[in-house]
C-alpha positions in Angstrom: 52.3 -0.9 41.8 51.2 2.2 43.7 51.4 5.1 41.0 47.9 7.5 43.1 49.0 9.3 45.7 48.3 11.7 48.2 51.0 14.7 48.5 52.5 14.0 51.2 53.2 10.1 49.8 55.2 11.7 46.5 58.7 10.7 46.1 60.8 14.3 47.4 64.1 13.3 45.7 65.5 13.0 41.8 61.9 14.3 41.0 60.2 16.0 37.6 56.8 17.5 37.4 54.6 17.2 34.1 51.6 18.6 34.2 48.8 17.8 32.2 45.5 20.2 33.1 43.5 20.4 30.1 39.5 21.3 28.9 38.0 18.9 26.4 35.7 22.0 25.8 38.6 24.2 25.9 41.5 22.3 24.4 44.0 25.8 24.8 42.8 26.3 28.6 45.4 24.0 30.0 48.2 25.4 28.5 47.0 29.0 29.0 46.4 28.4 33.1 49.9 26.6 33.0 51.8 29.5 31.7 50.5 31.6 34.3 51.6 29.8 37.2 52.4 25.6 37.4 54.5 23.6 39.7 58.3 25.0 39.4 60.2 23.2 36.6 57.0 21.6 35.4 56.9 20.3 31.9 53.3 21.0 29.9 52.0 18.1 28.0 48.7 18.7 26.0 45.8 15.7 25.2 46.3 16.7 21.5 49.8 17.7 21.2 51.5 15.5 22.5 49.4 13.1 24.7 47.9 11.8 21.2 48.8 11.4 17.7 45.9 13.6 15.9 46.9 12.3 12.0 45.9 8.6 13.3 42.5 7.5 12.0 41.9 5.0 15.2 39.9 7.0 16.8 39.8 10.4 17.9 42.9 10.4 20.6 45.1 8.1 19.2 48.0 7.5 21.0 51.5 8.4 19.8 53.7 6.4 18.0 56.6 5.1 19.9 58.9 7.8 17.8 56.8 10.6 19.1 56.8 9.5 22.7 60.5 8.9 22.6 60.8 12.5 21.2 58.7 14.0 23.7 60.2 12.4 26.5 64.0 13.2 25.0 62.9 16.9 24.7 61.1 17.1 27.5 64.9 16.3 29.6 63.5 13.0 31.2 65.4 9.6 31.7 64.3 6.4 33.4 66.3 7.2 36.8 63.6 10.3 37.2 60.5 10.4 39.6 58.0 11.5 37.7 55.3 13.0 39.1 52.1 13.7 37.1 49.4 16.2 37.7 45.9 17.4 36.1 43.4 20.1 38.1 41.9 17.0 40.1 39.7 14.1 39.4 40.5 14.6 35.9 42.0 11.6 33.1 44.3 13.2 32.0 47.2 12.5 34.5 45.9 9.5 34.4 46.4 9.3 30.4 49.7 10.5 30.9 50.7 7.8 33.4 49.8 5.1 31.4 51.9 6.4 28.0 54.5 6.5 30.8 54.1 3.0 31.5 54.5 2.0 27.9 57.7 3.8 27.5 59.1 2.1 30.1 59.7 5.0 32.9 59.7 2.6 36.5 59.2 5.6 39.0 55.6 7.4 38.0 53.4 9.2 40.5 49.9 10.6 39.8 49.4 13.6 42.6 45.9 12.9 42.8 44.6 15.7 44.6 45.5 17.8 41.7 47.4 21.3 41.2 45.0 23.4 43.7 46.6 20.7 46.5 50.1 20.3 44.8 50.4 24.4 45.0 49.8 24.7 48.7 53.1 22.5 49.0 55.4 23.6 46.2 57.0 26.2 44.7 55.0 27.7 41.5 56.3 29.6 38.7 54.6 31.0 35.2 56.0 31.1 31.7 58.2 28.1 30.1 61.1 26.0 32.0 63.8 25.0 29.8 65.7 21.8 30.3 68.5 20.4 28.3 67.5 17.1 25.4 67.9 13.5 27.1 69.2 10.5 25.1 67.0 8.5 26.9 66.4 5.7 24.8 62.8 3.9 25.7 61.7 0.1 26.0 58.6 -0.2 25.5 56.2 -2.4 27.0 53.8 -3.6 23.5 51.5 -5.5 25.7 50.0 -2.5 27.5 48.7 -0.6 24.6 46.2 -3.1 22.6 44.3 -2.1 18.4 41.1 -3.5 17.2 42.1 -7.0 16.2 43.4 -7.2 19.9 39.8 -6.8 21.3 38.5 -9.1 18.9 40.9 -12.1 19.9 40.2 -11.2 23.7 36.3 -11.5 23.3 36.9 -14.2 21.4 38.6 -16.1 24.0 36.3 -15.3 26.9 38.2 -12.3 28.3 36.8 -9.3 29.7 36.3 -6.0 28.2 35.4 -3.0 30.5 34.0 0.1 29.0 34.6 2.9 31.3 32.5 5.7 29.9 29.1 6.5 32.0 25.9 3.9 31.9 23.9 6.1 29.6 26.4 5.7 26.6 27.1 2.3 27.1 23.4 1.3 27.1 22.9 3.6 24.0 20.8 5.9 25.7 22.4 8.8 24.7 25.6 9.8 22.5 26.6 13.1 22.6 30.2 12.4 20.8 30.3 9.7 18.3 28.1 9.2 15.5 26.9 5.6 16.7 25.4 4.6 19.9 26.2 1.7 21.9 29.0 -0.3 23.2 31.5 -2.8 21.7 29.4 -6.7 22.1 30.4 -8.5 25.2 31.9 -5.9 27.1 30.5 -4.9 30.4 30.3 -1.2 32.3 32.1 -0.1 34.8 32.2 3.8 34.8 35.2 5.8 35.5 33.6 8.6 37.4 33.1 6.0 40.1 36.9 6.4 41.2 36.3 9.9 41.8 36.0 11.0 45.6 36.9 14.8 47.4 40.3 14.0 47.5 40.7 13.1 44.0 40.4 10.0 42.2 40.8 6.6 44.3 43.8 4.9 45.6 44.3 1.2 45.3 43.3 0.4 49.0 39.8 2.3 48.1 39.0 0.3 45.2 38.2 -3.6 46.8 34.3 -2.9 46.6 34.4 -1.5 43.4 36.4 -4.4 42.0 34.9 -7.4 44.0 33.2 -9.3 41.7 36.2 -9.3 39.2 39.2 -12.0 39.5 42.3 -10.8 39.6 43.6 -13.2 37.2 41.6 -12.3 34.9 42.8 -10.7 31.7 41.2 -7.3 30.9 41.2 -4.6 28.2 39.9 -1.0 29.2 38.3 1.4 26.3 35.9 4.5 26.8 35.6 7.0 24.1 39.0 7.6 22.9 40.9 6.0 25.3 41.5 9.1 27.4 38.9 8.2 30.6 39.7 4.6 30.4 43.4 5.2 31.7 42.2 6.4 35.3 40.7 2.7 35.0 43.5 1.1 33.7 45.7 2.6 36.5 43.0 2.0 39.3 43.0 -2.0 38.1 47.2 -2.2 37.9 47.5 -0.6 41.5 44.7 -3.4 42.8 47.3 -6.2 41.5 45.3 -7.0 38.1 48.0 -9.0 36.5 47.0 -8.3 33.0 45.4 -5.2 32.5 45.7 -3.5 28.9 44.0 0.1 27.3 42.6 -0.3 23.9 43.5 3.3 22.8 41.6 3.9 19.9 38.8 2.8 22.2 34.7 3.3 20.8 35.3 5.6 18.3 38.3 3.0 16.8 35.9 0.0 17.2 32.8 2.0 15.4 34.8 2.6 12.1 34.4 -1.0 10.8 32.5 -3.0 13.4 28.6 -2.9 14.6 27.7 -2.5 18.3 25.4 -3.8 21.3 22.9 -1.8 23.1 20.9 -2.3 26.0 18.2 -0.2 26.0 
């Protein structure tokens, strides 16, 4: 599965742009720069809008339900014989969030353009304001197993498998917390932080990641969660293009677990 690429690796044929720029800061930024120039025919698809499912109480991104993400794709004019190809401004999860929801809904041909819209423009055509395409019936089948809750994570521990919290050492140790009301991380898992994919040209591609994924098996079974479950999908991608062959995103993530379950630290 190679989904990271460089521009001149994405797919030129049968292919639709979503892009998927966003400020956690400044959660109207993405759209604003988008409507002022994107890549020509792009769709826009916001964290919050449509990248999560704000009524949800696990956690604060949760993910759509699988009727929102069959509406989305259906109004957004995409079917399973596209080539997708998702972008963010660079080194950025969010392309990387939307990749994985793509996963779960089934699509077989999904690109990340890692180098980010800055790169992607240089190449092809931009336009502003809003494309219009016509509703799909694209009906989805989606793959459960990707997409894991709470009582998921407790069965995994439970069973010896590995948990990976992607969000930086500080928060995992309980140093610091500048989000959620509770420091630490969930008990058992270990740290590996996401920014460590990131490099000049964007994040990594698979054949950059052996070093950082040495001392894991691929056989064994692992479940990402950061925060919300936003910065854990460039980790969840980086480990299914490396050949994990079970690799699952809790994505209600920390701020899920912390509702009705205590915490480790490591200070």
């Amino acid at each position: 599965m190679i989904i990271t690429k460089d521009v001149h690796e994405l797919p030129k044929t049968n292919t639709r742009f979503i892009d998927t720029r966003f400020d956690l800061q400044n959660p109207e930024w993405g759209e604003n720069v988008f409507q002022q120039e994107h890549i020509a025919g792009a769709v826009y698809w916001h964290l919050e809008d449509h990248l999560s499912d704000m009524t949800r109480a696990e956690g604060r991104h949760p993910a759509p339900s699988e009727e929102a993400m069959t509406r989305l794709i259906q109004k957004s004019g995409l079917r399973y014989d596209d080539h997708l190809i998702v972008y963010d401004q660079g080194n950025a999860p969010f392309a990387s969030r939307a990749a994985v929801l793509l996963l779960w809904a089934g699509f077989p041909n999904v690109s990340i353009a890692r180098e980010g819209f800055a790169r992607l423009k240089e190449v092809y055509p931009i336009e502003g304001g809003t494309p219009w395409y016509s509703k799909s019936d694209q009906k989805l089948t989606f793959q459960k197993g990707l997409l894991v809750k709470e009582q998921d994570v407790k069965t995994h521990l439970a069973t010896g498998g590995l948990v990976l919290d992607a969000r930086s050492s500080e928060r995992y140790k309980g140093l610091v917390e500048p989000i959620d009301p509770i420091a630490g991380h969930i008990p058992g898992a270990q740290n590996l932080d996401w920014e460590s994919l990131k490099t000049e040209q964007g994040l990594m591609k698979a054949a950059e990641t052996d070093e950082l994924f040495q001392q894991l098996s691929k056989e064994t079974a692992v479940i990402t969660y950061c925060g919300s479950g936003v910065t854990a999908s460039p980790l969840t991608i980086a480990l299914l293009e490396a050949g994990f062959m079970n690799v699952q995103l809790y994505a209600g993530s920390y701020s899920d677990w912390i509702r009705n379950n205590e915490v480790e630290t490591s200070k």
